[in-house]
LOGUGU-82433 format. One record per residue: residue in one letter; y negated, x, z negated of N, C-alpha, C in turn. Coordinates in Angstrom, 1 decimal, decimal comma. Last residue first. Example, Ala and Ser with C-alpha at 12.3 -4.5 7.8 and 13.67 -1.06 7.14 Angstrom:
<mardrens>
residuo->S&n_y->2,2&n_x->12,8&n_z->-7,1&ca_y->1,1&ca_x->13,7&ca_z->-7,1&c_y->0,0&c_x->12,9&c_z->-7,9
residuo->A&n_y->5,7&n_x->13,2&n_z->-7,8&ca_y->4,5&ca_x->12,3&ca_z->-7,8&c_y->3,3&c_x->13,2&c_z->-7,8
</mardrens>
This chain:
<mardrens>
residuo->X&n_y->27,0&n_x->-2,5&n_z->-16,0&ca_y->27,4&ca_x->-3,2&ca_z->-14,9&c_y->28,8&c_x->-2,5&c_z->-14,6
residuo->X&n_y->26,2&n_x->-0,7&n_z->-17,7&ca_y->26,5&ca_x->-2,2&ca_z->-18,4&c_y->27,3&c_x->-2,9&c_z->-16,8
residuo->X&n_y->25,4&n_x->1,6&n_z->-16,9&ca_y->26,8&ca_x->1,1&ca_z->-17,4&c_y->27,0&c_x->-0,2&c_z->-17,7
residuo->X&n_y->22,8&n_x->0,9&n_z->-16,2&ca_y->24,0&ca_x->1,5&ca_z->-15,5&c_y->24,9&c_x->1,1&c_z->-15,4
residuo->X&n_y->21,5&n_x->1,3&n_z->-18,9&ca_y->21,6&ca_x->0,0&ca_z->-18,4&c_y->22,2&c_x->-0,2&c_z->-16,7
residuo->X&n_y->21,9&n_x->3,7&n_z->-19,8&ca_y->22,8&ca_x->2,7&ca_z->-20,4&c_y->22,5&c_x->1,5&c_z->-19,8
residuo->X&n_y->21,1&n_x->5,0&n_z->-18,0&ca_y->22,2&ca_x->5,3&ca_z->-17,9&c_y->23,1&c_x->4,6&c_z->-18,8
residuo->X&n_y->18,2&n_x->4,5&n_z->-18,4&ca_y->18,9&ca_x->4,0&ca_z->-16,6&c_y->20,1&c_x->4,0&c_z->-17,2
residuo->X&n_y->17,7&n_x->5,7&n_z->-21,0&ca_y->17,8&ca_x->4,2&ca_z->-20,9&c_y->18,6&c_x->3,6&c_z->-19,2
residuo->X&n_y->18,3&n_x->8,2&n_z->-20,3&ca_y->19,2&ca_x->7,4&ca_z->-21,6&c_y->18,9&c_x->6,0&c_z->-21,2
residuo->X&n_y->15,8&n_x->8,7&n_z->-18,3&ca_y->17,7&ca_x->8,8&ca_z->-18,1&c_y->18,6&c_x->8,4&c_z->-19,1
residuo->X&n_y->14,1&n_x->8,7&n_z->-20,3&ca_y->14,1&ca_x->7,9&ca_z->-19,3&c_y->15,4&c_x->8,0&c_z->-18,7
residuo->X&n_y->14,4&n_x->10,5&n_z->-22,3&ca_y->14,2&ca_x->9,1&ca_z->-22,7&c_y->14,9&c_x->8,2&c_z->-21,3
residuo->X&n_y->14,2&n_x->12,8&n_z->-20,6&ca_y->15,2&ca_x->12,6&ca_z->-21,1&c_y->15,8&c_x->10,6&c_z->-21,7
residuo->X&n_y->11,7&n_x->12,1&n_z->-20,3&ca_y->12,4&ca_x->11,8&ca_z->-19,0&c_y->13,8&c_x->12,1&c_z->-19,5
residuo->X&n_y->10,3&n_x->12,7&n_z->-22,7&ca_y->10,5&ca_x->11,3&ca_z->-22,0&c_y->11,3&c_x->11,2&c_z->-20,7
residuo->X&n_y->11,3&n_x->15,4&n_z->-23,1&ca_y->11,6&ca_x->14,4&ca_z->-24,1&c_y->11,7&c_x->12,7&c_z->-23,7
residuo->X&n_y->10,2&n_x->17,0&n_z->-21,0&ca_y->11,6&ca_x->17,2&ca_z->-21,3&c_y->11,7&c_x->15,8&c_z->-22,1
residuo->X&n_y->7,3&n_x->16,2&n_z->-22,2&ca_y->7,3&ca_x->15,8&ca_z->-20,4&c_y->8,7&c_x->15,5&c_z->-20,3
residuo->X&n_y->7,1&n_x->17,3&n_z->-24,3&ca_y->6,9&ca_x->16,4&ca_z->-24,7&c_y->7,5&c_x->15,5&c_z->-23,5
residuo->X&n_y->7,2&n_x->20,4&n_z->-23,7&ca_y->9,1&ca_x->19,8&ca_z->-24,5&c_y->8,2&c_x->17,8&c_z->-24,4
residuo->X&n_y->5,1&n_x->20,4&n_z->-22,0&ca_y->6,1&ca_x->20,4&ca_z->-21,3&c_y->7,5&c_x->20,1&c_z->-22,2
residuo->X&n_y->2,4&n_x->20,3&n_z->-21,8&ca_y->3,4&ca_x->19,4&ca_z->-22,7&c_y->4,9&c_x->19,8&c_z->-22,6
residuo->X&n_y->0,8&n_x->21,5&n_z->-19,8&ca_y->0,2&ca_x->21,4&ca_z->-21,0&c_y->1,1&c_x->21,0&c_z->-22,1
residuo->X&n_y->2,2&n_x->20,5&n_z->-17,6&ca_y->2,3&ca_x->22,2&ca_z->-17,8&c_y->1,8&c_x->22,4&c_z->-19,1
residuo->X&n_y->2,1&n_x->17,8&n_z->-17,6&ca_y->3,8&ca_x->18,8&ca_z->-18,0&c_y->3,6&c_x->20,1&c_z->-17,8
residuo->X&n_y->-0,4&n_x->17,6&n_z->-16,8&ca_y->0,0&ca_x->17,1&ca_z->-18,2&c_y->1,0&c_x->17,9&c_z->-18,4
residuo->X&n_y->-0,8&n_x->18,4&n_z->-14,6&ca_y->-1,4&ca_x->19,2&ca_z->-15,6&c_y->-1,0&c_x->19,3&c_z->-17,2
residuo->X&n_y->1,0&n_x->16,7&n_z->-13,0&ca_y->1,4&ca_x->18,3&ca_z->-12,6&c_y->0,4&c_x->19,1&c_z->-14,3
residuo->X&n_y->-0,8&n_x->14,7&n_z->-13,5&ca_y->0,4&ca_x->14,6&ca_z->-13,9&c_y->1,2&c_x->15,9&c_z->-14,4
residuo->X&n_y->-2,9&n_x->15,0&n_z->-12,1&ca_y->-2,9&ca_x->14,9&ca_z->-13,7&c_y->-1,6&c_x->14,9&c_z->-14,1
residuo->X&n_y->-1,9&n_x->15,1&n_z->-9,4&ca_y->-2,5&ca_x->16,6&ca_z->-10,0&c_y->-2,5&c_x->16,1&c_z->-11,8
residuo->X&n_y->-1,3&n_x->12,7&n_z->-9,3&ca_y->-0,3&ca_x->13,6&ca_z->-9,6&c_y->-0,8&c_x->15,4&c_z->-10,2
residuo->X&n_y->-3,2&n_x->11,7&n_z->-9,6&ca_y->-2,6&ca_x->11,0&ca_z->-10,3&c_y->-1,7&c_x->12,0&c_z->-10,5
residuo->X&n_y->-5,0&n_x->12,6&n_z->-6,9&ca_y->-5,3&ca_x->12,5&ca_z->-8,3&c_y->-4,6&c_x->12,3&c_z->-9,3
residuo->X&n_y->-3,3&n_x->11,1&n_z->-5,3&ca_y->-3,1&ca_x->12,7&ca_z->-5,1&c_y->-3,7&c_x->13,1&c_z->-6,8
residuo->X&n_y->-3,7&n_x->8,4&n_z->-5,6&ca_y->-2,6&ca_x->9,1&ca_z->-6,0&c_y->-2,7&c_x->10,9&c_z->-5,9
residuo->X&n_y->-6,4&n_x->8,7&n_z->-4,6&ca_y->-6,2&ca_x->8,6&ca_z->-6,1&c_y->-4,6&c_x->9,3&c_z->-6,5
residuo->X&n_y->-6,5&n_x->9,4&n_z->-1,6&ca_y->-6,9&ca_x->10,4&ca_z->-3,3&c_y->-6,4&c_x->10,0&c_z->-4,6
residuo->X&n_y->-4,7&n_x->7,1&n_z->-1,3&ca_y->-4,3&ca_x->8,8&ca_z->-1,1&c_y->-5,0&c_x->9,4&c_z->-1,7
residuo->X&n_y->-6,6&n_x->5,5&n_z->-1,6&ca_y->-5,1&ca_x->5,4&ca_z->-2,2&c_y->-4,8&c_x->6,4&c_z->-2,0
residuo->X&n_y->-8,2&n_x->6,2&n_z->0,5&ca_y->-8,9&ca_x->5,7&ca_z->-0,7&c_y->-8,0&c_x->5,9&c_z->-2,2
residuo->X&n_y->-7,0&n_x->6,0&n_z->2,6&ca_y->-7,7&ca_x->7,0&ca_z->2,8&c_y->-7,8&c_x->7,0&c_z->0,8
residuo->X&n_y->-6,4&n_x->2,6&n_z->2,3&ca_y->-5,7&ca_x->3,5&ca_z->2,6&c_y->-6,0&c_x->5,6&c_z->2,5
residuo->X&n_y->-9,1&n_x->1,9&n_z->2,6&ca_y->-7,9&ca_x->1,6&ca_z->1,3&c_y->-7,0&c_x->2,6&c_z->1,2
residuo->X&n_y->-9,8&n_x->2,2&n_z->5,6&ca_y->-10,7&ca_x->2,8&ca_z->4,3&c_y->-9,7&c_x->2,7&c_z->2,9
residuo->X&n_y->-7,7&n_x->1,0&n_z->6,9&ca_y->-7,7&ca_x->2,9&ca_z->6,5&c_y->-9,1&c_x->3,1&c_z->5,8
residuo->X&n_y->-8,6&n_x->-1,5&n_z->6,1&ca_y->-7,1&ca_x->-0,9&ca_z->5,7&c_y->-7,4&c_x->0,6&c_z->5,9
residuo->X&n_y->-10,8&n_x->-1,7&n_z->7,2&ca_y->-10,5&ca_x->-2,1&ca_z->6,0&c_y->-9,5&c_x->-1,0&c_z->5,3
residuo->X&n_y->-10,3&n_x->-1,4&n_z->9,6&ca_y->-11,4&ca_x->-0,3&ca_z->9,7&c_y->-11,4&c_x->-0,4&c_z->8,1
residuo->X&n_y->-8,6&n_x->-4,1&n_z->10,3&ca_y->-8,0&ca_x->-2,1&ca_z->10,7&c_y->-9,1&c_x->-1,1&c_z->9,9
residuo->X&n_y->-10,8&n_x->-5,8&n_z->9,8&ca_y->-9,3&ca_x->-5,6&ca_z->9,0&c_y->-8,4&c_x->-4,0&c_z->9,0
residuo->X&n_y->-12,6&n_x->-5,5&n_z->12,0&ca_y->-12,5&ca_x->-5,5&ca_z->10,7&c_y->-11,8&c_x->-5,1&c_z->9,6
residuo->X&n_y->-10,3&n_x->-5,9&n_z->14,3&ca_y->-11,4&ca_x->-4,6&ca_z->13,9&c_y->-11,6&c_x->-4,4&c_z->12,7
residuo->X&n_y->-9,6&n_x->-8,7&n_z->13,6&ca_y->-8,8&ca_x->-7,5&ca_z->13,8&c_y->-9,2&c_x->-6,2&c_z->13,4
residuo->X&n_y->-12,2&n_x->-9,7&n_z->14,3&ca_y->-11,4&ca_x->-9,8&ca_z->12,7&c_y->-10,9&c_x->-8,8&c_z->12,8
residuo->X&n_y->-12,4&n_x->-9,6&n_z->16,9&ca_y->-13,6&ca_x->-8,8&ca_z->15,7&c_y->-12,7&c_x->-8,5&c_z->14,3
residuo->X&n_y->-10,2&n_x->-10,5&n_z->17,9&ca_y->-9,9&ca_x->-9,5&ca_z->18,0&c_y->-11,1&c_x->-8,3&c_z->17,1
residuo->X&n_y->-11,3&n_x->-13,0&n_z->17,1&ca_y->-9,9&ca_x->-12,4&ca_z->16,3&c_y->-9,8&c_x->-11,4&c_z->16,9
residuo->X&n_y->-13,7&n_x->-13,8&n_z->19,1&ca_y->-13,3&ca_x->-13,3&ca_z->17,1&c_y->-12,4&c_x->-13,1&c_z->16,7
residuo->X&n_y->-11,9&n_x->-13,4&n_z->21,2&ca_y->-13,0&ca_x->-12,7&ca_z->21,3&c_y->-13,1&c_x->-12,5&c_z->19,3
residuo->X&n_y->-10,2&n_x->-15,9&n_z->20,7&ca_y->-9,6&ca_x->-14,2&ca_z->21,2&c_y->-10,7&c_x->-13,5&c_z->20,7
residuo->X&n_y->-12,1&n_x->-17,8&n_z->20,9&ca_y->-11,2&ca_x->-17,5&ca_z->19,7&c_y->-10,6&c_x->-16,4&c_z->19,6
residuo->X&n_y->-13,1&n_x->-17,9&n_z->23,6&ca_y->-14,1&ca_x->-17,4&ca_z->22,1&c_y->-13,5&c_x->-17,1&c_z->21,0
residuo->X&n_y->-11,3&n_x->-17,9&n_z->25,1&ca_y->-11,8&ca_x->-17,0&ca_z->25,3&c_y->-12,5&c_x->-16,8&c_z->23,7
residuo->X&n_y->-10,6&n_x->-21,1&n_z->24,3&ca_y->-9,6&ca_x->-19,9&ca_z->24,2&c_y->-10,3&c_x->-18,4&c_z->23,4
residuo->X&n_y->-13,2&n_x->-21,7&n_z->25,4&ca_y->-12,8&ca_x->-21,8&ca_z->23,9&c_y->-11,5&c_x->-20,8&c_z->23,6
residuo->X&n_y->-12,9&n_x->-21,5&n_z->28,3&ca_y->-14,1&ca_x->-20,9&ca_z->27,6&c_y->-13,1&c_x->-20,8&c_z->25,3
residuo->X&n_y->-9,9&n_x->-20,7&n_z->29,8&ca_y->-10,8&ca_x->-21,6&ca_z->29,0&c_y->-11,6&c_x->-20,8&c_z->28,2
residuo->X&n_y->-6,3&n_x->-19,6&n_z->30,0&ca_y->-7,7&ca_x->-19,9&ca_z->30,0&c_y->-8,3&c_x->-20,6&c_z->29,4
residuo->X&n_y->-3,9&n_x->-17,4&n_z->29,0&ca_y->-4,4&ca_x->-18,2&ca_z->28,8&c_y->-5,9&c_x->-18,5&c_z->29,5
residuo->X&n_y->-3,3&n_x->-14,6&n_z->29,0&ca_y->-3,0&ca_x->-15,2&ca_z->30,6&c_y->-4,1&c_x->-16,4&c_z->30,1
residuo->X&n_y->-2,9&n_x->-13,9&n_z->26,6&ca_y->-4,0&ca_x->-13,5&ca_z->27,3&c_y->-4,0&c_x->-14,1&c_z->28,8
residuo->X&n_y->-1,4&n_x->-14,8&n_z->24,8&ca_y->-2,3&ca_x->-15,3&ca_z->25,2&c_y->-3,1&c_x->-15,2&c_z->26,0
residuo->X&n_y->-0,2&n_x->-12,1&n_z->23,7&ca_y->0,8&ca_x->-13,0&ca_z->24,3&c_y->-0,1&c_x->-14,2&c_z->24,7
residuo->X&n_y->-2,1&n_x->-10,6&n_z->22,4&ca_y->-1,6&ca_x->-9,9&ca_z->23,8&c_y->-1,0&c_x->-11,4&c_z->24,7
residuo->X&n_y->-2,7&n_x->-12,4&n_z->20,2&ca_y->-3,5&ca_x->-12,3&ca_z->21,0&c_y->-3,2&c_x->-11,9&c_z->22,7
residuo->X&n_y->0,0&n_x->-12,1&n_z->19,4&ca_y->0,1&ca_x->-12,9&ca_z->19,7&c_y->-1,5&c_x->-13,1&c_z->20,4
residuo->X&n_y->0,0&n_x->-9,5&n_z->19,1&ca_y->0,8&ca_x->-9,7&ca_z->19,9&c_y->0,8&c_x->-11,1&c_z->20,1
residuo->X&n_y->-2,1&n_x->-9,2&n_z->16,9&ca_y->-2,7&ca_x->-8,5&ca_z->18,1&c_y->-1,2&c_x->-8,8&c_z->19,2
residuo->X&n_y->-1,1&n_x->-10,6&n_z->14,5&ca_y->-2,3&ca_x->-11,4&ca_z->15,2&c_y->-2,3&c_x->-10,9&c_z->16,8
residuo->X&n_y->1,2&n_x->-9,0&n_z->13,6&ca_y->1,4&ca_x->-10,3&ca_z->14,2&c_y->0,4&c_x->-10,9&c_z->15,4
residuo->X&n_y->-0,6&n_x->-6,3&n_z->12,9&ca_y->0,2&ca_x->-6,5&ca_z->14,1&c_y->1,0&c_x->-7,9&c_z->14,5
residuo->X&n_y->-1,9&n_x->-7,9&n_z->11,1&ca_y->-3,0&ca_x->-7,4&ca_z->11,9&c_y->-1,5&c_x->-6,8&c_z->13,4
residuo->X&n_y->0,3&n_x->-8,3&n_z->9,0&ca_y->-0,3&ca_x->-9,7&ca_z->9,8&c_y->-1,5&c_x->-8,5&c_z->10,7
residuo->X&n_y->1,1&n_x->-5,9&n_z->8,5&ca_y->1,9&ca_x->-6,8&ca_z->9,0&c_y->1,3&c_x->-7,8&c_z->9,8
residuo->X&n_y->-1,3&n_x->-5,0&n_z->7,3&ca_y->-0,3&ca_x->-4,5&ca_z->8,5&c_y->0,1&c_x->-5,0&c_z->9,3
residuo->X&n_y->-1,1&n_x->-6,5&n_z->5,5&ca_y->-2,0&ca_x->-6,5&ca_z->5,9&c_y->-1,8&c_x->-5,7&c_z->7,4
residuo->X&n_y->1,1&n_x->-5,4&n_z->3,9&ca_y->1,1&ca_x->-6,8&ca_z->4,3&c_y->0,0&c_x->-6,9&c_z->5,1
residuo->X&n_y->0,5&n_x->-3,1&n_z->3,4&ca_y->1,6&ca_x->-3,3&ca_z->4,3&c_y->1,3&c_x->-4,5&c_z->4,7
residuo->X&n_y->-1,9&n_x->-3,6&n_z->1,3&ca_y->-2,2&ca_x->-2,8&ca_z->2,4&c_y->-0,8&c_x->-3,0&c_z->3,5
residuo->X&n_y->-0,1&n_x->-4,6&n_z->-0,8&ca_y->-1,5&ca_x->-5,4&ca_z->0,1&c_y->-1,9&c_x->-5,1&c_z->1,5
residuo->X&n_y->1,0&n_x->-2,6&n_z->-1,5&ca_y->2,0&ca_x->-3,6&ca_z->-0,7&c_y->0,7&c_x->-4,3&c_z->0,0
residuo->X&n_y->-1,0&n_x->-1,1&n_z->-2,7&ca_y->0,0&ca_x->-0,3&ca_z->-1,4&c_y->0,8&c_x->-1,6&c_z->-0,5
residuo->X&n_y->-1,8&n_x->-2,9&n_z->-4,4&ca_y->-2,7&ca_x->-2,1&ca_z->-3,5&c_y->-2,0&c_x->-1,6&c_z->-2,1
residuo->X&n_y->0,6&n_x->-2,7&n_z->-6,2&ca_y->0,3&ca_x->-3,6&ca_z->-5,6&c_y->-0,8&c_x->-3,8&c_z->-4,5
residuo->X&n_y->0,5&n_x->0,1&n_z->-7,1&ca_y->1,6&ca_x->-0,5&ca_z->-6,0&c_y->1,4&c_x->-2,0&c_z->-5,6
residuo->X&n_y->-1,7&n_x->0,5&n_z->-8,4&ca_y->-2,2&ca_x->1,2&ca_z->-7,2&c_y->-0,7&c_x->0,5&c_z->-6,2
residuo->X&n_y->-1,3&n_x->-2,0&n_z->-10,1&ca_y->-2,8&ca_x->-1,6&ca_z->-9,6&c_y->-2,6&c_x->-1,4&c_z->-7,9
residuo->X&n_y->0,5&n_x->-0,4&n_z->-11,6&ca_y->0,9&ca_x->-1,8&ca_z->-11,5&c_y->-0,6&c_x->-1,8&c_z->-10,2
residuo->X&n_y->-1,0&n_x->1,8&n_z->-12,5&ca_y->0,4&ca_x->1,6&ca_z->-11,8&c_y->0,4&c_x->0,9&c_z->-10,6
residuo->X&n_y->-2,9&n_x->0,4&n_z->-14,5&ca_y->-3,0&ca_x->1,5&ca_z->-13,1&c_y->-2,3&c_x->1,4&c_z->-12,2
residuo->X&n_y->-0,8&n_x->-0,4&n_z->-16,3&ca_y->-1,6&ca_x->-1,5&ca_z->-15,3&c_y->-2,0&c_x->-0,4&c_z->-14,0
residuo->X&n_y->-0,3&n_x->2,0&n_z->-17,5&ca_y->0,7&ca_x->1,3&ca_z->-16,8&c_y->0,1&c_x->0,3&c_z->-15,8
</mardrens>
């Protein structure tokens, strides 16, 4: 379960990370008229960071795609090995949505 917990909080890291690396590069774009040596220097390492950060994220990214692909192939193996055990929890698992469903 922590795994889980793990690889979806990995996934949101990775959006969020997104997010702020396309914030940074429109507000770099949107400065660009700007002058001055110091400007220039701060642009100059935020656009390194930026690099950084992009070459980050599809290494994670690249990284989270095997695993999950891994996750599922175990998965695919487990309910071909179990299969009334695989029927039994997802049965489980639709008794519980369907009573906490109803309650509303």
């Amino acid at each position: 379960m922590k795994k889980v917990v793990d690889e979806i909080t990995k996934e949101q890291l990775i959006a969020d990370f997104r997010t702020v690396v396309a914030d940074a590069e429109a507000l770099l774009k949107a400065t660009a008229n700007q002058g001055g040596e110091e400007v220039a220097a701060v642009r100059a390492k935020a656009e390194e960071s930026l690099r950084v950060v992009k070459s980050w994220i599809a290494d994670e990214q690249v990284e989270l795609l095997v695993k999950t692909k891994e996750a599922a192939k175990a998965t695919d193996a487990y309910v071909h090995e179990n299969p009334w055990k695989a029927v039994g929890v997802a049965a489980g698992i639709g008794l519980v949505i369907g009573l906490l469903s109803g309650r509303r």
